[in-house]
N, CA, C and O atoms as a printed pandas DataFrame, in Angstrom:
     atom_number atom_name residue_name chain_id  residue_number  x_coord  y_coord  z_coord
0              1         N          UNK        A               1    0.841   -1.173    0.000
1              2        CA          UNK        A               1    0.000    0.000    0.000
2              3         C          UNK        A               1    0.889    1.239    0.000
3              4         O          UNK        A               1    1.962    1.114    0.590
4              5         N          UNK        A               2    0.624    2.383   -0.550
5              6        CA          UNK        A               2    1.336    3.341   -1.045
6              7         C          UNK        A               2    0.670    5.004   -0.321
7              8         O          UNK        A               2   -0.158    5.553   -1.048
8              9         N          UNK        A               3    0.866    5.419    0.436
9             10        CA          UNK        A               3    0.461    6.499    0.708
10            11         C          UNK        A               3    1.269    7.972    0.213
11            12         O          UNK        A               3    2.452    8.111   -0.099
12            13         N          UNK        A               4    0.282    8.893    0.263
13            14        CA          UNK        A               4    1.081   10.420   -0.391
14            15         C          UNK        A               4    0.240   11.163   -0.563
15            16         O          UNK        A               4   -0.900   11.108   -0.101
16            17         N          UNK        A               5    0.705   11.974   -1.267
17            18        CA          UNK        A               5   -0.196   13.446   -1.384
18            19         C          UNK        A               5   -0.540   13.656   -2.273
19            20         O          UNK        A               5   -1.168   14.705   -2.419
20            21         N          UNK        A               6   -0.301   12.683   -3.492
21            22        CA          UNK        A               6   -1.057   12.506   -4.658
22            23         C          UNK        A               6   -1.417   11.563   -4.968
23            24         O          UNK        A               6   -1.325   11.390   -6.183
24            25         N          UNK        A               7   -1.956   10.528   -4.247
25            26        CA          UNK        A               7   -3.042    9.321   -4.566
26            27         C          UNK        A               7   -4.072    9.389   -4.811
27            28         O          UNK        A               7   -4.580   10.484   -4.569
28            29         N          UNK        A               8   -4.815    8.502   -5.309
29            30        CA          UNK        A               8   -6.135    8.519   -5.430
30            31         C          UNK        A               8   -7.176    9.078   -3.977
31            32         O          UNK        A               8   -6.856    8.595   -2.891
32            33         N          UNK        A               9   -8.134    9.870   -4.002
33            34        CA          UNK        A               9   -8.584    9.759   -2.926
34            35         C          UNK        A               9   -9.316   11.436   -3.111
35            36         O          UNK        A               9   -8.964   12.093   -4.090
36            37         N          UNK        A              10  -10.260   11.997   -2.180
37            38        CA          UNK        A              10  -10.517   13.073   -2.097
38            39         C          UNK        A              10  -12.108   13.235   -3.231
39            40         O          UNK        A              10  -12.875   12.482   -3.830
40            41         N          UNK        A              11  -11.955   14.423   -3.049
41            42        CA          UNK        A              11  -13.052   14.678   -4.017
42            43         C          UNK        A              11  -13.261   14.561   -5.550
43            44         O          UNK        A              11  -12.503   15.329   -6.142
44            45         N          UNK        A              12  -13.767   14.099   -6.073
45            46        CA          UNK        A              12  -13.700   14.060   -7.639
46            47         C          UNK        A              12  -13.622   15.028   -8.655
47            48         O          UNK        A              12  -14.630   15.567   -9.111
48            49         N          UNK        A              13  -12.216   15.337   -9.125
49            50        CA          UNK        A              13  -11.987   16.331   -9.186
50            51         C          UNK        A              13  -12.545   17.070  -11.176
51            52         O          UNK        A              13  -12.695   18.154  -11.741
52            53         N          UNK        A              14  -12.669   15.260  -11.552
53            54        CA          UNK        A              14  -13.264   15.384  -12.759
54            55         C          UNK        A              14  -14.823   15.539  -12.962
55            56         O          UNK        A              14  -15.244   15.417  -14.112
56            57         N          UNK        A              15  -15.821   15.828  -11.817
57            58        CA          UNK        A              15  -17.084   15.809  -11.843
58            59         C          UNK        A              15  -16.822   17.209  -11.442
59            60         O          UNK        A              15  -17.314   18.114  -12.117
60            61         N          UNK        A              16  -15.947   17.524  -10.197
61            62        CA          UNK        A              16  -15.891   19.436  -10.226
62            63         C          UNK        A              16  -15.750   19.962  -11.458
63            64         O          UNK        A              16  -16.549   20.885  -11.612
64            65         N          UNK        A              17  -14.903   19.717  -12.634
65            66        CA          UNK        A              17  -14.683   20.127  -13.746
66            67         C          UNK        A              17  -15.454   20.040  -14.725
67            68         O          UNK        A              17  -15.708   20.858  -15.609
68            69         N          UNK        A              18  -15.917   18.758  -14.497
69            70        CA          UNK        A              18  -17.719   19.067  -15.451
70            71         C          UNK        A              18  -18.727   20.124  -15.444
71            72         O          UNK        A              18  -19.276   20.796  -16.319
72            73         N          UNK        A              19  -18.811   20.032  -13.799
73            74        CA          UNK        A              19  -19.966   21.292  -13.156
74            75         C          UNK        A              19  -18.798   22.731  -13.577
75            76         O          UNK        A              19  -19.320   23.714  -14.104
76            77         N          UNK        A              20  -17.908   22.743  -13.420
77            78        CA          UNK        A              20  -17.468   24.332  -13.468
78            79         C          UNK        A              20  -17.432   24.506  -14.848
79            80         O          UNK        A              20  -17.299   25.701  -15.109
80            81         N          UNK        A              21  -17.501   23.769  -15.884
81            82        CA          UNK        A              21  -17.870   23.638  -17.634
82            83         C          UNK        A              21  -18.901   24.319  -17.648
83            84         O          UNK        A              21  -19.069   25.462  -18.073
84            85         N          UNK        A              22  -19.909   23.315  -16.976
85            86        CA          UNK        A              22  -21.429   23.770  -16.933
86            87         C          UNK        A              22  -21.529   25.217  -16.622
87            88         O          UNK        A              22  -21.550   26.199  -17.364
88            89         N          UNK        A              23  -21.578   25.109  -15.508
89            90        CA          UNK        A              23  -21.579   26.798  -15.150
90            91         C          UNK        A              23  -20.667   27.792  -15.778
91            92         O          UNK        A              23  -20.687   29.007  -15.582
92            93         N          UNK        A              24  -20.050   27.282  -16.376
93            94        CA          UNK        A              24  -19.167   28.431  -17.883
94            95         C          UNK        A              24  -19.978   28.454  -18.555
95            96         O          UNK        A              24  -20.425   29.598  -18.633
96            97         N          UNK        A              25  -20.607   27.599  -19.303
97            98        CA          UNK        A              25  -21.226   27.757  -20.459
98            99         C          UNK        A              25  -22.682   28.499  -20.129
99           100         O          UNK        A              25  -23.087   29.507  -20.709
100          101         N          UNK        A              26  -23.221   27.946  -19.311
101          102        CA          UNK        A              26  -24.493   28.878  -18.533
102          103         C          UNK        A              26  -24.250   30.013  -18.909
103          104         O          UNK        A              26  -24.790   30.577  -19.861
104          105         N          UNK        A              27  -23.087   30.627  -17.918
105          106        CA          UNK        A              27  -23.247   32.024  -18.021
106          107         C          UNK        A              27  -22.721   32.597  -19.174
107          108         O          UNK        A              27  -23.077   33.772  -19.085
108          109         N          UNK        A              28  -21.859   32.424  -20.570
109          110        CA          UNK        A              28  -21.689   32.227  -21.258
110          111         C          UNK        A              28  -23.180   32.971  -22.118
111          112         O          UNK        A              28  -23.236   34.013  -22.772
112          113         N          UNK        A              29  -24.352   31.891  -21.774
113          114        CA          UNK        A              29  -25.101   31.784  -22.866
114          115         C          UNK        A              29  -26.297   33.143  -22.140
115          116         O          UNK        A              29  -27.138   33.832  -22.718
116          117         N          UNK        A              30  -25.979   33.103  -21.019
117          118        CA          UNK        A              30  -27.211   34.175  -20.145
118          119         C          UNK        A              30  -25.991   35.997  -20.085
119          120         O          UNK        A              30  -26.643   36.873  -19.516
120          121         N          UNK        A              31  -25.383   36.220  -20.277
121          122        CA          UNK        A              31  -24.683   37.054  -20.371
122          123         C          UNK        A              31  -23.428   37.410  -21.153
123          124         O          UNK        A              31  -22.365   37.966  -20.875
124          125         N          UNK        A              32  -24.099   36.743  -22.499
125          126        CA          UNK        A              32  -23.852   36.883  -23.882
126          127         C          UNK        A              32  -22.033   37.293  -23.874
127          128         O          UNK        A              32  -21.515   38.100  -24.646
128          129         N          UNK        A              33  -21.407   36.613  -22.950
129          130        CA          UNK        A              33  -19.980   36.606  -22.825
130          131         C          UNK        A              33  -19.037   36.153  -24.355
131          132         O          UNK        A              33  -19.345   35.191  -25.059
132          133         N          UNK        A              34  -18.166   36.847  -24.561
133          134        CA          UNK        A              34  -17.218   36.363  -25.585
134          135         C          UNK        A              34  -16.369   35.101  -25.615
135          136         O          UNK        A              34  -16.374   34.371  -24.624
136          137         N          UNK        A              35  -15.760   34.846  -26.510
137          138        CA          UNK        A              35  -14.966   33.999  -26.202
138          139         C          UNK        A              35  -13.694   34.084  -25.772
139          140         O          UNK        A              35  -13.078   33.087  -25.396
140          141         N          UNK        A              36  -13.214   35.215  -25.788
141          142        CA          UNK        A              36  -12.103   35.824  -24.901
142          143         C          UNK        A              36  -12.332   35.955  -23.884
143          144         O          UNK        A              36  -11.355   36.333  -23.237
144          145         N          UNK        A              37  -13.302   35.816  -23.274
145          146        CA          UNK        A              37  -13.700   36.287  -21.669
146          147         C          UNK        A              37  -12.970   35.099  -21.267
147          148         O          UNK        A              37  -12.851   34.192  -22.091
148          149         N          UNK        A              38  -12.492   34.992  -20.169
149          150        CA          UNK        A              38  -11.504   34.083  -19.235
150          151         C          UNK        A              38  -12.602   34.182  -17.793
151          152         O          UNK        A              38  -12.813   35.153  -17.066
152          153         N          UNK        A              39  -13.116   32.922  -17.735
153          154        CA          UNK        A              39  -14.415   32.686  -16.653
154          155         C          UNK        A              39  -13.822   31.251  -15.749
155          156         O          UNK        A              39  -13.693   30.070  -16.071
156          157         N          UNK        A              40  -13.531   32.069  -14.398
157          158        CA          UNK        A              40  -13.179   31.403  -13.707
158          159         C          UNK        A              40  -14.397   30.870  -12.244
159          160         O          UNK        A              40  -14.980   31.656  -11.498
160          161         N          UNK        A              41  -14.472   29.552  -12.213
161          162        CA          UNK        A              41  -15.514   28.808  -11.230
162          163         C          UNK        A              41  -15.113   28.294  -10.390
163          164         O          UNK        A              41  -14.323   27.406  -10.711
164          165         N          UNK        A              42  -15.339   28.461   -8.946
165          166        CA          UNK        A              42  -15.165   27.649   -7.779
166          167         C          UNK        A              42  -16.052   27.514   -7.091
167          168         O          UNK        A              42  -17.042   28.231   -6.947
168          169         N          UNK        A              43  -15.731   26.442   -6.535
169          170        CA          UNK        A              43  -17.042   25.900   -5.305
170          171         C          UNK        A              43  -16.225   26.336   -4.015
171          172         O          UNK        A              43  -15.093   25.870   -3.890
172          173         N          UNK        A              44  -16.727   27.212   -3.032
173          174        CA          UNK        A              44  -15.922   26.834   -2.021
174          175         C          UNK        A              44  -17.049   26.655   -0.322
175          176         O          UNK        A              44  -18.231   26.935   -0.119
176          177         N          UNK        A              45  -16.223   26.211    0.372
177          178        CA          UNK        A              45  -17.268   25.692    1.558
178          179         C          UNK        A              45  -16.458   26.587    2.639
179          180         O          UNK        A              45  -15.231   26.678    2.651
180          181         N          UNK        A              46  -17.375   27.261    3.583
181          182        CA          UNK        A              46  -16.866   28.512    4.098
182          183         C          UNK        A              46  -16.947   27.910    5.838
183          184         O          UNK        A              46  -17.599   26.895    5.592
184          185         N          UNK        A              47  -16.777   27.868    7.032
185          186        CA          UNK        A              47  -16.650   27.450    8.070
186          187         C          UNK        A              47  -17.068   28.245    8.998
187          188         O          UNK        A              47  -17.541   27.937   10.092
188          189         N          UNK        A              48  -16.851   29.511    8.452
189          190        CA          UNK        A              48  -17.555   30.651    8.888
190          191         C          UNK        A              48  -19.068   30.945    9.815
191          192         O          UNK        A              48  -19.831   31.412    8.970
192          193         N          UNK        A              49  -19.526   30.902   10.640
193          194        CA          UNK        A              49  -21.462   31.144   10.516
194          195         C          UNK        A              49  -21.931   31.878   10.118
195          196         O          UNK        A              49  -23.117   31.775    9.806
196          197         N          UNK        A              50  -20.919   33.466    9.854
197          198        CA          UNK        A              50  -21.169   34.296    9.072
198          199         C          UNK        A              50  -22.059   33.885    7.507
199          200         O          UNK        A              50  -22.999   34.485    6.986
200          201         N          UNK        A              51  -21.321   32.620    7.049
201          202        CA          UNK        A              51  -21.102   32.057    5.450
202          203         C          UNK        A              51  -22.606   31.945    5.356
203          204         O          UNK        A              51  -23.366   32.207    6.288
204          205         N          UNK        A              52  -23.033   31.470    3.968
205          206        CA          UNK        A              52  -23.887   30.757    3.748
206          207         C          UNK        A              52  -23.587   29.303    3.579
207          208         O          UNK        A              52  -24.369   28.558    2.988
208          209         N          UNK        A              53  -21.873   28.683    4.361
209          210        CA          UNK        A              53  -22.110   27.557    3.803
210          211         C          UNK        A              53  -21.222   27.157    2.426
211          212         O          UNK        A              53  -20.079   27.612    2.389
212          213         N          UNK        A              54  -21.717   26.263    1.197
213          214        CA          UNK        A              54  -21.198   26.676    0.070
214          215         C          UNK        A              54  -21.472   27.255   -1.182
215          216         O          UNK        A              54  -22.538   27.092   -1.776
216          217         N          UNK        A              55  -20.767   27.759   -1.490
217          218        CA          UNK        A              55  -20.728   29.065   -2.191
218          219         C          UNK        A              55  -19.912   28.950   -3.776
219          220         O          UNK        A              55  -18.731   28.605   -3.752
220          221         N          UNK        A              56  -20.338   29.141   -4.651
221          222        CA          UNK        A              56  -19.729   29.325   -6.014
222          223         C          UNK        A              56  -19.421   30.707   -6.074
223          224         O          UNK        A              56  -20.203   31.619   -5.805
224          225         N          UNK        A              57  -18.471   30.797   -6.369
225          226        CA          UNK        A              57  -18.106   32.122   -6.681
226          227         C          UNK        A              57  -17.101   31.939   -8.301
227          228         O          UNK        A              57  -16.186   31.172   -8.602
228          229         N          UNK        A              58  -17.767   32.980   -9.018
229          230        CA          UNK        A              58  -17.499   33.722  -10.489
230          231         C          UNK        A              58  -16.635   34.745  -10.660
231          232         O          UNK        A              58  -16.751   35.871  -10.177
232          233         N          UNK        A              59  -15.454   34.197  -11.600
233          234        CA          UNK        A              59  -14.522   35.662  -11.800
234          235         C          UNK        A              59  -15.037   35.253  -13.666
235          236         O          UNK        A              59  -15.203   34.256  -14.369
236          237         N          UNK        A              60  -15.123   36.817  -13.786
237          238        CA          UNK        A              60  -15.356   36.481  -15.238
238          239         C          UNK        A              60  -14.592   38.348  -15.297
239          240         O          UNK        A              60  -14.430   38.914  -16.377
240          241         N          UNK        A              61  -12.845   37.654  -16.946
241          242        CA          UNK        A              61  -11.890   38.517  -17.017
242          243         C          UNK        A              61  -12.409   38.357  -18.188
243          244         O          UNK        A              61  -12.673   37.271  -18.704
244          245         N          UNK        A              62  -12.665   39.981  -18.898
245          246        CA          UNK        A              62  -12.612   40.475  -20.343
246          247         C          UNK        A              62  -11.644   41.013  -20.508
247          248         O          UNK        A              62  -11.110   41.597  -19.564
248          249         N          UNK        A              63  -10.976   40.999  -22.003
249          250        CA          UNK        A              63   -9.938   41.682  -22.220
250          251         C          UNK        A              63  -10.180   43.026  -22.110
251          252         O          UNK        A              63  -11.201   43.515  -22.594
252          253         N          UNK        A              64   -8.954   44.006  -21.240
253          254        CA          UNK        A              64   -9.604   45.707  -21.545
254          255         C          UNK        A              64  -10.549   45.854  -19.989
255          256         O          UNK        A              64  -10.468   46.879  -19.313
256          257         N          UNK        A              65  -11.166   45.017  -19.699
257          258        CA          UNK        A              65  -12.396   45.486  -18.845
258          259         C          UNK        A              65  -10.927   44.976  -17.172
259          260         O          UNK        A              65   -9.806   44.467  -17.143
260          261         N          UNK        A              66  -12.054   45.606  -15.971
261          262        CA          UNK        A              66  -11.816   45.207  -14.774
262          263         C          UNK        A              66  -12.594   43.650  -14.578
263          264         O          UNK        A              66  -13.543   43.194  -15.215
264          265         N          UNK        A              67  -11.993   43.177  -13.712
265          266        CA          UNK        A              67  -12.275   42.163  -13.306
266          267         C          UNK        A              67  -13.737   41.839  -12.536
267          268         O          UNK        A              67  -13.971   42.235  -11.394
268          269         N          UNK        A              68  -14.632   41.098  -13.304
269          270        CA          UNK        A              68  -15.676   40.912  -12.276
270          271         C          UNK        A              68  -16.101   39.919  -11.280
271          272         O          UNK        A              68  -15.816   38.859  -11.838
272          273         N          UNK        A              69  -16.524   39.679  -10.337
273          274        CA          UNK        A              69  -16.800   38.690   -9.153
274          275         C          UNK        A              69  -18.269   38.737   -8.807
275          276         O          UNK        A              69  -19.032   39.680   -8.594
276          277         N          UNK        A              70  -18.446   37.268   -8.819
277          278        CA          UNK        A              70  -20.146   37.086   -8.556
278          279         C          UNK        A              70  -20.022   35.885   -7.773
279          280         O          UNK        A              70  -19.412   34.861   -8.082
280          281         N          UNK        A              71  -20.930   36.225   -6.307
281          282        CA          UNK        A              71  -21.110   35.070   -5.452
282          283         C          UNK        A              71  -22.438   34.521   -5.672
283          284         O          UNK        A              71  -23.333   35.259   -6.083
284          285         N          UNK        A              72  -22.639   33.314   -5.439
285          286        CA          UNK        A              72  -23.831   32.057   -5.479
286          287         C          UNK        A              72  -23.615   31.870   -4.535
287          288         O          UNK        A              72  -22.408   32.006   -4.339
288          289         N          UNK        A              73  -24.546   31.390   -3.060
289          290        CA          UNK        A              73  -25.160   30.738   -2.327
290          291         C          UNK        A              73  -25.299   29.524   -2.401
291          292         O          UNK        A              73  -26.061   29.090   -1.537
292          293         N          UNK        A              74  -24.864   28.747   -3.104
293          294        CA          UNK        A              74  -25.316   27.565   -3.508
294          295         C          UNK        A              74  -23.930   26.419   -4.097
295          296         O          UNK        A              74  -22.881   26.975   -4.422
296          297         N          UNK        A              75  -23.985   25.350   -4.168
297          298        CA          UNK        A              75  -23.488   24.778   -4.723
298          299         C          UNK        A              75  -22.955   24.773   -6.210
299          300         O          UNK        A              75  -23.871   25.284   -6.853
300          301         N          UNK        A              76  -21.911   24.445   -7.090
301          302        CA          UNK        A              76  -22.021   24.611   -8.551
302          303         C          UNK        A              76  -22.870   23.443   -9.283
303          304         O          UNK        A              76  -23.141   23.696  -10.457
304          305         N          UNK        A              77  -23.219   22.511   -8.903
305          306        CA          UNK        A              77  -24.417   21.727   -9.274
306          307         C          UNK        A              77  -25.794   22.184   -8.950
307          308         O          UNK        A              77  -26.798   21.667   -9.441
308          309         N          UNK        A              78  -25.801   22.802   -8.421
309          310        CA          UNK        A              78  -26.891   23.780   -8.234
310          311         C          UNK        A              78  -27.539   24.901   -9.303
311          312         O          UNK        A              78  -28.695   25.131   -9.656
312          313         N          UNK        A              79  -26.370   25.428   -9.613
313          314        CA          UNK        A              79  -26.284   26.707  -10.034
314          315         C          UNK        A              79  -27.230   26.669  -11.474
315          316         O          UNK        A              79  -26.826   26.053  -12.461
316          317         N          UNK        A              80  -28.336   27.292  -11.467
317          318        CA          UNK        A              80  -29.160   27.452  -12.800
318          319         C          UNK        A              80  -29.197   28.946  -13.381
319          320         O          UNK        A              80  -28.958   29.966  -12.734
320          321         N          UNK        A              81  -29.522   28.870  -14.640
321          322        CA          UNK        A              81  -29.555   30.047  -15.455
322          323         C          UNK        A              81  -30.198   31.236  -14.937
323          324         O          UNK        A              81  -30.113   32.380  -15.385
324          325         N          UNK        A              82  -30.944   30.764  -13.796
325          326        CA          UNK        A              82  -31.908   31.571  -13.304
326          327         C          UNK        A              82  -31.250   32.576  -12.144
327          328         O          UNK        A              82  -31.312   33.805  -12.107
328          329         N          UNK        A              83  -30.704   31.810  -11.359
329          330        CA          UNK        A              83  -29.507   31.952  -10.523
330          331         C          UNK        A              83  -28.536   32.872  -10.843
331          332         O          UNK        A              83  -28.119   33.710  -10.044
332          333         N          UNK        A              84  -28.032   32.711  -12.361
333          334        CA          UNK        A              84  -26.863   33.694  -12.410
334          335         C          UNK        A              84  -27.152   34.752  -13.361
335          336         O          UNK        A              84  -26.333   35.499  -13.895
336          337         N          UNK        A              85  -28.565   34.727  -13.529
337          338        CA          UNK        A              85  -29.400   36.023  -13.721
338          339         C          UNK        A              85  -29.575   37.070  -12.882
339          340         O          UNK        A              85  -29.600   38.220  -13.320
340          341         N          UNK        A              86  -29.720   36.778  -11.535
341          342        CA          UNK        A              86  -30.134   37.452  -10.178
342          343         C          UNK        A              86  -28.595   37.931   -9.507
343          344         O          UNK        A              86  -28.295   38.930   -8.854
344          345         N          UNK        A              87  -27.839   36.851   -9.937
345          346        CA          UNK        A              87  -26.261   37.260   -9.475
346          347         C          UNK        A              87  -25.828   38.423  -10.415
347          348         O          UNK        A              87  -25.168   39.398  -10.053
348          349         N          UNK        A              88  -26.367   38.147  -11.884
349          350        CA          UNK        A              88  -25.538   39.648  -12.760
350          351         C          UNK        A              88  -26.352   40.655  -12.129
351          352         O          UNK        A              88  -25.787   41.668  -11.717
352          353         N          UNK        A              89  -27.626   40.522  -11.992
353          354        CA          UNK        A              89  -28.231   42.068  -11.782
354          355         C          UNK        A              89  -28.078   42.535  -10.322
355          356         O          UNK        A              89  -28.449   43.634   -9.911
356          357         N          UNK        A              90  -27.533   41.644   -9.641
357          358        CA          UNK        A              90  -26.928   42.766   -8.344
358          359         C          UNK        A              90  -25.775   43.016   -8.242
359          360         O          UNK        A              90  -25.299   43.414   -7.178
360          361         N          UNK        A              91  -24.964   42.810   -9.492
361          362        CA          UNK        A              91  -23.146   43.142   -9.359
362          363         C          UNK        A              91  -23.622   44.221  -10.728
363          364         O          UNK        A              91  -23.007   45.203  -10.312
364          365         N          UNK        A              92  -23.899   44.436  -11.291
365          366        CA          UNK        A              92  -23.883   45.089  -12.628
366          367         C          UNK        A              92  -25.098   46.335  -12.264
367          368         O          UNK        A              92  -26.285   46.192  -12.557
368          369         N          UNK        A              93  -24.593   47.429  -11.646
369          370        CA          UNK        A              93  -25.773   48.899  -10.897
370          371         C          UNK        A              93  -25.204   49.725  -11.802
371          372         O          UNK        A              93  -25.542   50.907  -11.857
């Protein structure tokens, strides 16, 4: 038996990468993003009580533009079109 810090084991890191696809292309298709846009997805789980818990959070980089950030409440399997409708219109005043 072989132990380390890169064995098999942990979370699946190829089903995170599916869902953070997903949720690219989502928002992609709901906020008519380019293909230069550089859209970055994470799930993260906060420990906090402050938190909600876990949380997706959105960096979406246009060339030329500032950097934007959008938090979800929710999981990235979660995350629906509907969802990151309500997330653009309270970062975008």
């Amino acid at each position: 038996m072989r132990f380390g810090l890169f064995g098999k084991g942990g979370p699946d890191k190829s089903e995170a990468a599916a869902q953070a696809n997903r949720v690219k292309t989502l928002l992609r298709a709901v906020a008519g993003l380019p293909e230069e846009a550089a859209i970055a997805v994470n799930e993260i789980l906060c420990a906090d009580p402050a938190c909600p818990g876990t949380e997706t959070v959105i960096l979406v980089m246009n060339p030329g533009a500032k950097t934007k950030a959008f938090k979800l409440a929710m999981a990235m399997a979660e995350v629906t079109p509907e969802a990151l409708r309500v997330a653009l219109t309270k970062t975008d005043q």
